[in-house]
Structures are given as structure tokens and as C-alpha cells.
C-alpha positions as CSV (number, residue, x, y, z in Angstrom):
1,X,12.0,274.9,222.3
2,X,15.8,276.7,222.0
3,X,18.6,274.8,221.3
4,X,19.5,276.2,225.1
5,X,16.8,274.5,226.6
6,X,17.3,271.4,224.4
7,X,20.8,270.9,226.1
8,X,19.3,272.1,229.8
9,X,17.4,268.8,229.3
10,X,20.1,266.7,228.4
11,X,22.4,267.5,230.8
12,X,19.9,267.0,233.5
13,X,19.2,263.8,232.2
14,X,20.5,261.2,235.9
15,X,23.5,260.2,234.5
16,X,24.4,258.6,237.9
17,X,21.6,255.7,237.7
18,X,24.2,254.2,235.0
19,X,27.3,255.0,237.2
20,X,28.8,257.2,234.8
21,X,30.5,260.7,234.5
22,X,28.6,263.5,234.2
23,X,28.1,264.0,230.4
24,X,28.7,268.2,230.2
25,X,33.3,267.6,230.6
26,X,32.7,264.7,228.1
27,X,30.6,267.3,225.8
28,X,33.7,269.7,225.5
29,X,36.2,266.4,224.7
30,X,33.6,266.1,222.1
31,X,34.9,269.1,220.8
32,X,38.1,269.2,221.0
33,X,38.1,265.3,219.0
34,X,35.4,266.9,215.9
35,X,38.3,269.7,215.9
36,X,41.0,267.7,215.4
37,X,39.4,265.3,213.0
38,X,38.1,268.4,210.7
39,X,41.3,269.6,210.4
40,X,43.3,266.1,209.3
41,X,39.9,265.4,207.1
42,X,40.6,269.1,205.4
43,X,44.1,268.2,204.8
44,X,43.3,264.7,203.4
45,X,40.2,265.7,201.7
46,X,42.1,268.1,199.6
47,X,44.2,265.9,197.6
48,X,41.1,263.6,197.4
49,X,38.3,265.6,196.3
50,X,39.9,268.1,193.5
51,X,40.7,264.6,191.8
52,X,37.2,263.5,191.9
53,X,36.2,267.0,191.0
54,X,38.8,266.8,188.2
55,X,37.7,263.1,186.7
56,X,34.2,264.6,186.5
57,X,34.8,267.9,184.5
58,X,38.3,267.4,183.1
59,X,39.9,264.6,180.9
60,X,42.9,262.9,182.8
61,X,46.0,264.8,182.5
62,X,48.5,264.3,179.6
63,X,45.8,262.5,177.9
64,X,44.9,264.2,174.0
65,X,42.0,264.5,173.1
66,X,42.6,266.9,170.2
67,X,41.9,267.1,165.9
68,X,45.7,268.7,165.5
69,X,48.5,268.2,166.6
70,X,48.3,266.4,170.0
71,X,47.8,269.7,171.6
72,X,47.2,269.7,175.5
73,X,43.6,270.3,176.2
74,X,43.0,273.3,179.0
75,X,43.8,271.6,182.9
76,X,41.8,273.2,185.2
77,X,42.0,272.6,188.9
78,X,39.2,272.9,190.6
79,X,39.1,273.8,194.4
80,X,35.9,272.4,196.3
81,X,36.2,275.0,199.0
82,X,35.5,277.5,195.8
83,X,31.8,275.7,195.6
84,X,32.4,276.2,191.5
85,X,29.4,274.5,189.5
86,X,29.5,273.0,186.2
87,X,29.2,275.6,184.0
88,X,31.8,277.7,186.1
89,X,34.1,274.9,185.9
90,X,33.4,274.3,181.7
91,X,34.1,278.2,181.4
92,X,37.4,278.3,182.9
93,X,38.2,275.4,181.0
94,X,36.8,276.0,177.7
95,X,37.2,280.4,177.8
96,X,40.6,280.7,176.2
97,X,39.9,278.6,173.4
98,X,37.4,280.7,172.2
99,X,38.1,283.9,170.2
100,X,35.9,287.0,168.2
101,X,36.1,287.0,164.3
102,X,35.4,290.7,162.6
103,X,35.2,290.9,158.9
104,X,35.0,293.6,156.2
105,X,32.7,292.1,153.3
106,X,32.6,294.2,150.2
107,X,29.0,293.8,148.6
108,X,28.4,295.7,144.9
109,X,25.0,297.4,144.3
110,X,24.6,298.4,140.8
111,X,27.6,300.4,140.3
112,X,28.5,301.7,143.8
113,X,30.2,299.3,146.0
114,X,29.8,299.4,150.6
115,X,31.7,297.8,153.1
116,X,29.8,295.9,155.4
117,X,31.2,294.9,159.0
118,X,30.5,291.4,160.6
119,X,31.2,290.0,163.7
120,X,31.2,286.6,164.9
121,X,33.1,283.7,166.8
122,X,35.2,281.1,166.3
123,X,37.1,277.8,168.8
124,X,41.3,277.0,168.7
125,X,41.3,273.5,166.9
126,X,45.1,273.6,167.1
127,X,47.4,275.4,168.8
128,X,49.0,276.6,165.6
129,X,45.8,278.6,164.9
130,X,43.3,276.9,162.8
131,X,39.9,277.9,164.2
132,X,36.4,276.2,163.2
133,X,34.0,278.5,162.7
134,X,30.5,279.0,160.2
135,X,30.7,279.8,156.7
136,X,28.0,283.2,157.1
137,X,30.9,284.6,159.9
138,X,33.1,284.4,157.1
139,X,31.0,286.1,154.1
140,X,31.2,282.4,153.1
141,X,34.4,283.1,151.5
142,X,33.5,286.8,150.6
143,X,35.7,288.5,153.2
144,X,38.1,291.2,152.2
145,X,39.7,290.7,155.6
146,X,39.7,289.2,158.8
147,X,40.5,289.4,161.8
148,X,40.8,287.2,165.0
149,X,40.6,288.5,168.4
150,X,42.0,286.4,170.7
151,X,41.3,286.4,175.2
152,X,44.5,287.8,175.6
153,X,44.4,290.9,173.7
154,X,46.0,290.0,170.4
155,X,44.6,290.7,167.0
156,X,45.5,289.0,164.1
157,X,45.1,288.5,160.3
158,X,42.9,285.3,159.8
159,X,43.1,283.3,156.2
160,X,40.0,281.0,155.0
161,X,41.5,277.5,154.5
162,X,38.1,276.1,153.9
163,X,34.1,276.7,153.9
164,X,30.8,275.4,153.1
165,X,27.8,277.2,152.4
166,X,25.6,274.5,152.7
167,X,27.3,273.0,156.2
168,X,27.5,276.6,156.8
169,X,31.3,275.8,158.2
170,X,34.3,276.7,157.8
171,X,38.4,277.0,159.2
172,X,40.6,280.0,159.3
173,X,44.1,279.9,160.1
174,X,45.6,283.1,162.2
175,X,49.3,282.7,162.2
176,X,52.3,282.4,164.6
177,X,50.5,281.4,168.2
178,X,50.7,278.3,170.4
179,X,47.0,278.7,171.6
180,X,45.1,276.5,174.1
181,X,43.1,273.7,172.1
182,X,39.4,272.9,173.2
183,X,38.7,269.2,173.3
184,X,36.1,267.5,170.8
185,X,33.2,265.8,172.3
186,X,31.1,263.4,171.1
187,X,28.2,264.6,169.3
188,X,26.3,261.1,168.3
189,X,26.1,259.9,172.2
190,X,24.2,263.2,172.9
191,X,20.8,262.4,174.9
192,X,17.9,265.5,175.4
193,X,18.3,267.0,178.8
194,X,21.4,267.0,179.3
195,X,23.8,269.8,179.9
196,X,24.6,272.6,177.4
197,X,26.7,275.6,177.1
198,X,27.4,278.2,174.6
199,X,30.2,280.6,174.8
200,X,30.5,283.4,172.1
201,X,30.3,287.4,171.3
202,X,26.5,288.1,171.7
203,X,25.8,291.7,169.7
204,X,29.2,292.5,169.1
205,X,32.6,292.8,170.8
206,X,31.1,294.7,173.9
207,X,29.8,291.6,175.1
208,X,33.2,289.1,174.3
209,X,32.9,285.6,175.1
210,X,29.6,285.3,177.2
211,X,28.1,282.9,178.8
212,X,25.1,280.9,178.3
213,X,23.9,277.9,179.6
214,X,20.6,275.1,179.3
215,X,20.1,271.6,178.1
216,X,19.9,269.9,175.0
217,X,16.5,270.8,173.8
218,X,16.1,268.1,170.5
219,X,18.0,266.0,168.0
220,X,17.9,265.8,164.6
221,X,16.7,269.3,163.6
222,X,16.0,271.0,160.3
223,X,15.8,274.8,159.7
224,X,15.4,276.4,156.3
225,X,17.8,278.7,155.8
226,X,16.7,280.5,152.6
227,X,14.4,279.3,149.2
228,X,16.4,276.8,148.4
229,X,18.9,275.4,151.6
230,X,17.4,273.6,154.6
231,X,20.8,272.8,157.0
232,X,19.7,269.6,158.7
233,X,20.6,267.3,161.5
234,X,21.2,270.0,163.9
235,X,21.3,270.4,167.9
236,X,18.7,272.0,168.9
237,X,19.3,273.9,172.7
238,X,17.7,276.4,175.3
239,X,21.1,278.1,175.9
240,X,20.8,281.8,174.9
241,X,21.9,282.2,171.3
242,X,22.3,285.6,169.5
243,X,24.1,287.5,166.4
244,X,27.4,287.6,167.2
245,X,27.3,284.1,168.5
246,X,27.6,282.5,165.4
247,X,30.2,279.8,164.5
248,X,31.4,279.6,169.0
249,X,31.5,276.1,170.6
250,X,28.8,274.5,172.3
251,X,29.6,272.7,175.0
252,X,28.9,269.3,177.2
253,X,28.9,268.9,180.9
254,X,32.8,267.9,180.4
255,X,34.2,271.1,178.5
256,X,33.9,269.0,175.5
257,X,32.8,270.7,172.1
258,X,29.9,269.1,170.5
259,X,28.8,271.5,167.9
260,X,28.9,274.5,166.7
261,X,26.4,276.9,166.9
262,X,24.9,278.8,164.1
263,X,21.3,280.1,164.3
264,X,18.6,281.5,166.4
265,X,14.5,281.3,165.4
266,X,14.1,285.1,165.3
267,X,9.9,283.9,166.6
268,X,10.6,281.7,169.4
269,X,12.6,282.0,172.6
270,X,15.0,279.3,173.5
271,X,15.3,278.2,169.9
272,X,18.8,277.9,169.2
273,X,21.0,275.4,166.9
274,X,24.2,274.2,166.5
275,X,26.2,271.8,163.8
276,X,27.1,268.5,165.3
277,X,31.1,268.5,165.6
278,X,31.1,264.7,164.6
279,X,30.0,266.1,161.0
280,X,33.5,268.4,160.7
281,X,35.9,265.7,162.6
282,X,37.1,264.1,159.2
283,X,37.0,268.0,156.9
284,X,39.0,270.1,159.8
285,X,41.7,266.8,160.0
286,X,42.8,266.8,156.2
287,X,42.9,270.5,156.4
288,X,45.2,270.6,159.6
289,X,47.4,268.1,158.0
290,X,47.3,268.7,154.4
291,X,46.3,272.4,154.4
292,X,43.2,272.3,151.8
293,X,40.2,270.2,151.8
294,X,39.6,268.5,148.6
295,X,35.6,267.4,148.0
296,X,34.1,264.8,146.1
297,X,31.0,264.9,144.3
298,X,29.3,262.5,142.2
299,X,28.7,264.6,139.2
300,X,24.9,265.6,138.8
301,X,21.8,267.7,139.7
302,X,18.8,266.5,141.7
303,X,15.8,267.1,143.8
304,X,14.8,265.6,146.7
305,X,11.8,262.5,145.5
306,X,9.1,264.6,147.9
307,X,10.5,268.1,146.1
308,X,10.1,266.5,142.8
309,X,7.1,264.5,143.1
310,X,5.2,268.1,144.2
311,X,6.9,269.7,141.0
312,X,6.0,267.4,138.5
313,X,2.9,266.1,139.7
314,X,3.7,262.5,140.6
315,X,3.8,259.8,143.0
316,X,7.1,257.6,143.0
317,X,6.1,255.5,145.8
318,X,9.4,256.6,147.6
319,X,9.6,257.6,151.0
320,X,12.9,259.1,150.5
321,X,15.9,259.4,148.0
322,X,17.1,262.1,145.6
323,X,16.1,262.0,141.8
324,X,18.5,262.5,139.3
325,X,17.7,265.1,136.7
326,X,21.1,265.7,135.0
327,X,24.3,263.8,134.5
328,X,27.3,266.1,134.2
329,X,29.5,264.4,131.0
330,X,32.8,262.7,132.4
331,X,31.7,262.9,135.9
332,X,32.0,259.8,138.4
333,X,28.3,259.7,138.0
334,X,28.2,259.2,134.0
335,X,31.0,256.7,134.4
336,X,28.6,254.9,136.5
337,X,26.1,254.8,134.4
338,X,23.7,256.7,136.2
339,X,21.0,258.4,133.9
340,X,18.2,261.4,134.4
341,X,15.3,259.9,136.5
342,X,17.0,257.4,138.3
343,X,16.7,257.9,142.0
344,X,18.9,257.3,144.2
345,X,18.1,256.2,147.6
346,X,20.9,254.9,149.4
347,X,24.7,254.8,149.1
348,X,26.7,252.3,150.9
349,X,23.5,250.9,152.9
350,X,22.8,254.5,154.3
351,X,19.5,256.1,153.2
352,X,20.0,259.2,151.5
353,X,17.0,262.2,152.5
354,X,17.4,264.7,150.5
355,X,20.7,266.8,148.6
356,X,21.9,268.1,151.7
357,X,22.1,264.9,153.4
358,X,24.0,262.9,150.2
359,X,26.7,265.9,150.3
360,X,27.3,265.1,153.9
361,X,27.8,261.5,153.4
362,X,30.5,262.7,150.6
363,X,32.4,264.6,153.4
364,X,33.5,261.0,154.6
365,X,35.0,259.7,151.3
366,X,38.1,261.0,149.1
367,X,39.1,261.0,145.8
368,X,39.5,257.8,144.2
369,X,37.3,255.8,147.8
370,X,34.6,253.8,145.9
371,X,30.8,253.5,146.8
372,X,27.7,251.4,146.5
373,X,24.8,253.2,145.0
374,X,21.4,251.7,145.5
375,X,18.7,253.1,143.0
376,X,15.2,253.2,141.4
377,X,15.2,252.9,137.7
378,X,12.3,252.5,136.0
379,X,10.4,251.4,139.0
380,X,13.4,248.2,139.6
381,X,15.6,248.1,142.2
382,X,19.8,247.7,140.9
383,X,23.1,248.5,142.5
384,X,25.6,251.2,140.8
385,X,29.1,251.0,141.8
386,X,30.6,254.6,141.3
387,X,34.5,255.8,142.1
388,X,34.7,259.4,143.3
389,X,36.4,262.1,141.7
390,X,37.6,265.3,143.3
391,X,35.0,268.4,143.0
């Protein structure tokens, strides 16, 4: 039945056995009242909603939630008559803090030596220019120059303040701007499924700033980068990653950088990982405030128990811990006492998995902090106290 025939029944519906006025004038006052109330609830509704809009996908206003130097975060305004989704609303927000890195790397082969181009990404920590990016965009310190390409046009000269190889991170400082900062998320209150987007330079500069969007895929990740260096504790997501996306932000459901991403499983689709910004937090700080990053290190060289147990043929009834197979004279470690074969398992009640995972845990300590060393010597259990000393 039509919706003409629908209201042919209702309006012949006897009205007058309940003495009351015929119902088709009243339909048209009907009318006339939704009119008037849509357009006071339009008026009202928009200083209501783009507030509720805003709580959801941005911070509060002139709250910082920055590493530098209380930089204002990127307000976007979102208009609900624009019907912009979530990752619309985290691109707008998140789009002009993210910027191209080329390099020129310099590599020798026997006696002739070739320039070799790289592009990558990079996110605004500060607004006076110190970006976060991966070591590998960088030549991991290799670079003979770099450049940082910002959304507004602008080129400039970048400078390596810091890297890791191992992290595979690292912050460049471009000179002389008063950029748009993105904000740090939280990357230990992550939970699989929800939200995630990348942004970054897929396959080059023709393709600047795309992009990409899924869900947190796993936690916890390890991927082997080469023979000897396994980067662990990574995000893993679905969100299309690619070459040229190295070292860009990804992102939360709140514009909110929570790592940083850095490889793609060249076998699988949807196999993408990033470095967990919670891990950089205390490096990229001392560098924005004191300009260099100083590391400690314990002073010696180990394997991982499982690595050395299938080297040398023997079980240390260990699940975990890192064995020590040489003290380095005058280090932190020889003034602790430690000696060859000890293995070390936990430092300051945190269990230590393998060398990768004891460097990380050195990240949060400076020269002269002290430390709790729990180890195995000689099948006993003891406690070392160590002091740090820089690297």
C-alpha cells in the first residue's frame, strides 16, 4: 500500500464519533510546529554537538599534552552536518604534524663509492622542530644529508640529534619553525581491536602523507630484523604499511600517537608493526631539553640463556635471562662484581628476556641512577647492586 493510500485511510478514519476536529487542518499545524522546532533544535544543537564531537576526538582545549615545550596540540572543529568519521576527523587533526624525510647515504664498494637515495617519514614532537623518526630512515646515522619536507611546502636541512639501531629510532632537528605538535598517546592501555591509523609517504614523495586505516592486530610482537637483531615488543596492525612509511605516527581513535611504525612482513598481507611511543617518552625528553641523549650501559657481552644454551649445548634450567660471557674492565658491571657465566635474570624486579629487552630497561635510568641486579651464579640465587655509568 502507498504512503497515499496510507493517509486516504487515516483521514477517513470518523473523527466525529469523538466530537473532535477533523484531523487533515491539524495535519498541516503539525507541520508548521516540526518546522519551527527543527530550526531552534539546529541552532541549539550546533553549539551542543561539535562539543561532544570535540570531547570524543580532541583533547580539551588549552590543555598540553605534548613531550616539548608545552606546545598546543592541533584543535580541530568538527561540524556534524559534515558527517566526518573518525579517521577523517584523526587526519585533519594529526596531517600537519607529519612530514617526508629524504636522505643521500654514501655507501663504499671496494674502491668506488654510490650515492644511494632514501625516503621516509617522520612526526613534529616540538614545535621548534625535533621530529621522531626510525633509525633505518636515517642511514642510522650514515646520512650525508637530510632533508625534511614539511605539508606546507618548505624544505629544510634536518640534523641527527640521536638514533638507535637496535630501537631502530631516532630524532632530527630541522631548524627555525614553530610547527604543529602531535599529541602522545598512551601506548601500554592499548587493547586488540581497537582503532588504528597510519599516516606516512608510501613509495616515495608521489604519494605524501597517505592514509591508512584498521585495528590493532596484536601486542607484544617480535620480528627479526637481520642474523643477529630481533626488535621486540612491537604493535602489530592491519593498517596498510609500505617503504616509504617508515618512522610516521601511528595513530589511536583520539589523534593520539602511540607508536611509530617501522616494518612490513614482505609474505603476509596486513602485517605491519610499529614501536610503542611509551618506549621513546623518557630518550626524545632529555634530548628536547638537554640536546643529546646520554646512554648507560652496564659494561659487558651476553647471549640470551635459550641462545646460549643451544650454542654450547646445555641446559641452565632458566626460562629466561641473559648470560654473561665478558666483563668489560672498569665498567659498572666489574665494579659490581659481576663475572663471565653469571646470568642475569632480572634487574630491579623486572625479568630481563633477552639483550634487547635489558637495553630497553637502560633507556629509563641515567648516569650515576643505581639498580638491583638479580642473578644465577653457579646455580644460587644472589643480588648485585650495580651504579650506572654513561655509555
Amino acid at each position: 500500500m502507498d504512503n497515499d493510500n496510507d493517509f486516504g485511510n487515516y483521514s477517513n478514519y470518523n473523527y466525529q464519533s469523538y466530537n473532535r476536529p477533523p484531523k487533515k487542518p491539524r495535519f498541516f499545524s503539525y507541520i508548521v510546529v516540526a518546522l519551527v522546532s527543527a530550526i531552534i533544535g539546529g541552532i541549539v544543537s550546533s553549539y551542543i554537538a561539535p562539543t561532544y564531537i570535540y570531547g570524543r576526538i580532541l583533547p580539551i582545549p588549552g590543555i598540553y599534552q605534548n613531550i616539548g615545550n608545552n606546545s598546543p596540540i592541533n584543535e580541530i572543529i568538527i561540524n556534524p552536518s559534515e558527517n566526518i568519521n573518525t579517521v577523517t576527523a584523526v587526519a585533519k587533526k594529526t596531517m600537519s604534524s607529519v612530514v617526508g624525510i629524504t636522505t643521500v647515504v654514501v655507501t663504499r664498494d671496494w674502491i668506488w663509492e654510490r650515492a644511494e637515495e632514501g625516503v621516509g617519514s617522520g612526526v613534529i614532537i616540538d614545535r621548534r622542530g625535533y621530529i621522531l623518526t626510525n633509525s633505518h630512515v636515517i642511514g642510522d646515522g650514515n646520512a650525508k644529508s637530510i632533508n625534511v619536507l614539511f605539508e606546507n611546502g618548505d624544505t629544510l636541512a634536518g640534523e641527527v640529534l640521536w638514533y638507535d639501531q637496535m630501537l631502530d629510532l631516532a630524532v632530527v632537528k630541522a631548524e627555525g619553525l614553530d610547527l604543529q605538535v602531535a599529541e602522545m598517546g598512551d601506548s601500554d592501555n592499548l587493547e586488540v581491536g581497537e582503532l588504528a591509523v597510519a599516516i606516512g609517504n608510501p613509495l616515495g614523495l608521489d604519494f605524501q602523507r597517505s592514509v591508512t586505516s584498521g585495528v590493532i592486530s596484536g601486542l607484544h610482537r617480535s620480528i627479526r630484523i637481520d642474523q643477529y637483531n630481533v626488535i621486540e615488543d612491537l604493535i602489530q596492525t592491519d593498517a596498510s604499511i609500505n617503504p616509504g612509511n617508515s618512522g610516521g605516527p601511528l595513530l589511536n581513535s583520539q589523534g593520539q600517537v602511540i607508536g611509530i611504525n617501522t616494518a612490513k612482513i614482505q609474505t603476509g598481507e596486513g602485517l605491519g608493526f610499529a614501536i610503542p611511543i611509551n618506549l621513546v617518552k623518557p630518550i626524545v625528553e632529555e634530548v628536547i631539553q638537554e640536546g643529546e641523549f646520554n646512554s648507560v650501559y652496564i659494561g659487558f657481552t651476553g647471549e640470551a640463556v635459550e641462545v646460549f644454551e643451544r650454542k654450547v649445548g646445555i641446559n641452565l634450567s632458566l626460562e629466561y635471562g641473559v648470560v654473561v660471557l665478558e666483563v668489560i674492565p672498569e665498567s659498572a658491571a666489574a665494579e659490581a662484581g659481576l663475572k663471565s657465566l653469571d646470568a642475569i635474570i632480572e634487574i630491579d624486579d623486572i625479568p630481563i628476556e633477552s639483550m634487547t629487552s635489558l637495553r630497553k630497561m637502560l633507556y629509563n635510568y641515567r648516569v650515576g641512577d643505581s639498580a638491583t641486579l638479580k642473578i644465577i651464579r653457579d646455580g644460587e640465587e644472589m643480588e648485585v647492586e650495580i651504579t650506572f655509568k654513561r655509555f
